[in-house]
C-alpha positions as CSV (number, residue, x, y, z in Angstrom):
1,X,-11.1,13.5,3.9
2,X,-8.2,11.5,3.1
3,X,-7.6,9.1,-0.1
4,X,-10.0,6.0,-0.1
5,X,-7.1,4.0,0.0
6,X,-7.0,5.6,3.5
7,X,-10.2,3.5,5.2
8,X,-10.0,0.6,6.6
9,X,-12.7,-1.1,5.1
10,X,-10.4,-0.5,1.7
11,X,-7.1,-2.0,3.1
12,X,-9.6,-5.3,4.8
13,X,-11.4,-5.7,1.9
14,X,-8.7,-5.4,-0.5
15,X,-6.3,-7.7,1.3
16,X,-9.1,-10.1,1.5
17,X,-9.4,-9.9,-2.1
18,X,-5.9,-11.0,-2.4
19,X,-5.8,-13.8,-0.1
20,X,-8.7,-15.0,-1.7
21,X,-7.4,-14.9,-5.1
22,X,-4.1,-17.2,-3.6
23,X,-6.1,-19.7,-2.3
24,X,-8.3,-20.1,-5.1
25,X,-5.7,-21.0,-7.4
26,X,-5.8,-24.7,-5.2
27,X,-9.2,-25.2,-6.3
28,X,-9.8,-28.0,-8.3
29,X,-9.3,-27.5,-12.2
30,X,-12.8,-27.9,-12.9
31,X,-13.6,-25.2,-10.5
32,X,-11.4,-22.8,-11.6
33,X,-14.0,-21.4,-13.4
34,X,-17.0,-22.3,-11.2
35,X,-16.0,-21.4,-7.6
36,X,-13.2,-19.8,-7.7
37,X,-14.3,-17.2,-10.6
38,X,-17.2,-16.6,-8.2
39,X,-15.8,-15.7,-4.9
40,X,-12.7,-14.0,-6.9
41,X,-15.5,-11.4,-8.2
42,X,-17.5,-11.0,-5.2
43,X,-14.8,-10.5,-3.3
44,X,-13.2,-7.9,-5.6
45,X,-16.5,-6.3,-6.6
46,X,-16.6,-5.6,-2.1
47,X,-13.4,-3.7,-2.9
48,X,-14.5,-2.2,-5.7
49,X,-17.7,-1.1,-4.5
50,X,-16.2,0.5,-1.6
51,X,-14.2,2.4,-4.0
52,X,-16.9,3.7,-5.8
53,X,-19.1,4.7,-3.3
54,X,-16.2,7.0,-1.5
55,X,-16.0,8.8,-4.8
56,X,-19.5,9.4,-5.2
57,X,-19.9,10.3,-0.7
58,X,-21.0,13.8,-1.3
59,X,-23.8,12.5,-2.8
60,X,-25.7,10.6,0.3
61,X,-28.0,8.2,-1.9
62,X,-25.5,7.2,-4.1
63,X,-22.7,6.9,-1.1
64,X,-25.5,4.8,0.7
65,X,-26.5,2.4,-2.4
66,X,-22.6,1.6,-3.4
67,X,-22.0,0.8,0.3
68,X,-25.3,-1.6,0.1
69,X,-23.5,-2.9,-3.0
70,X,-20.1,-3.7,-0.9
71,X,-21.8,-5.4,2.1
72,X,-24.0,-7.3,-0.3
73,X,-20.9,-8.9,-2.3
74,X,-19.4,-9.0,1.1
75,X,-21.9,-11.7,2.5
76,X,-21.8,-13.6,-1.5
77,X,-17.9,-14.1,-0.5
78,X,-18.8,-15.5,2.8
79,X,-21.0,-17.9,1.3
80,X,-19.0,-19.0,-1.2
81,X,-16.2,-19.3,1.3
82,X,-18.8,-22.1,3.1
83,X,-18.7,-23.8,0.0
84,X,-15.2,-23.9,-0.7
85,X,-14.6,-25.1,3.3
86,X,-17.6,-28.0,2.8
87,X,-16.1,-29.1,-0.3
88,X,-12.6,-29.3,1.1
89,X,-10.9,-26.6,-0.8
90,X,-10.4,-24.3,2.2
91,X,-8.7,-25.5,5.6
92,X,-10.7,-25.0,8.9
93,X,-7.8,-21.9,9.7
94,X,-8.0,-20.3,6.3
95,X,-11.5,-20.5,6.4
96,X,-12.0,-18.9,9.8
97,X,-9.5,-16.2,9.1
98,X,-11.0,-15.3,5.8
99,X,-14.7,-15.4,7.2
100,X,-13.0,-13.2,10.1
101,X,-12.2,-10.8,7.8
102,X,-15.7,-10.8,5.9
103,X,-17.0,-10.1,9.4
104,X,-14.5,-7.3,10.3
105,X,-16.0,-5.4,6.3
106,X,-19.1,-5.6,7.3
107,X,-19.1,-4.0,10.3
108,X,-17.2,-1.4,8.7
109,X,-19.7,-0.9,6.0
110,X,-22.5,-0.8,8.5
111,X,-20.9,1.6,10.4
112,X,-20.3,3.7,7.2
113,X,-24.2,3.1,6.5
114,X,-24.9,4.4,9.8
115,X,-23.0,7.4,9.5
116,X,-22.6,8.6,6.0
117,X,-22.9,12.1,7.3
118,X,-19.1,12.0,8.3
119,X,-17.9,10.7,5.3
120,X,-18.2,14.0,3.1
């Protein structure tokens, strides 16, 4: 198996993380550190959960539970991406290409779920 940095569940979610990080900083003030700390940390807890597990996929519980841990920050980013649309922090577009790209990680996680055995 190659580096983690390898998958593309890493390079999505990572690049995800990023993105959400830029449009956060257009948040409101007072939201800095209510929103937009929230969906900044799910979305780089995804990431980072997608980096632990691949270090621990020899192991097939651990590999399973650290996956579980990506998909479930995955769908917290998604909802908090609702929130920032409904309040009008996030643009139809951005929105819908972020929520895109929430969609595309969790497929890849489940598919990962589905078939840890190939990921030793």
């Amino acid at each position: 198996m190659g580096k983690c940095e390898d998958l593309e569940v890493y390079k999505i979610s990572f690049e995800t993380a990023c993105l959400i990080h830029e449009h956060s900083k257009s948040f409101p003030r007072f939201e800095q550190y209510l929103l937009a700390d929230q969906i900044r940390r799910s979305s780089r807890s995804t990431c980072s959960n997608v980096v632990e597990a691949y270090r621990k996929r020899r192991y097939p519980k651990h590999f399973l539970s650290k996956l579980s841990d990506a998909d479930g920050e995955n769908a917290e980013t998604s909802l908090w991406l609702d929130f920032a649309k409904r309040f009008g922090y996030l643009d139809e577009k951005v929105h819908r290409e972020l929520k895109e790209k929430c969609q595309s990680i969790g497929k890849l996680l489940n598919y990962m779920m589905r078939n840890h055995e190939k990921f030793k």
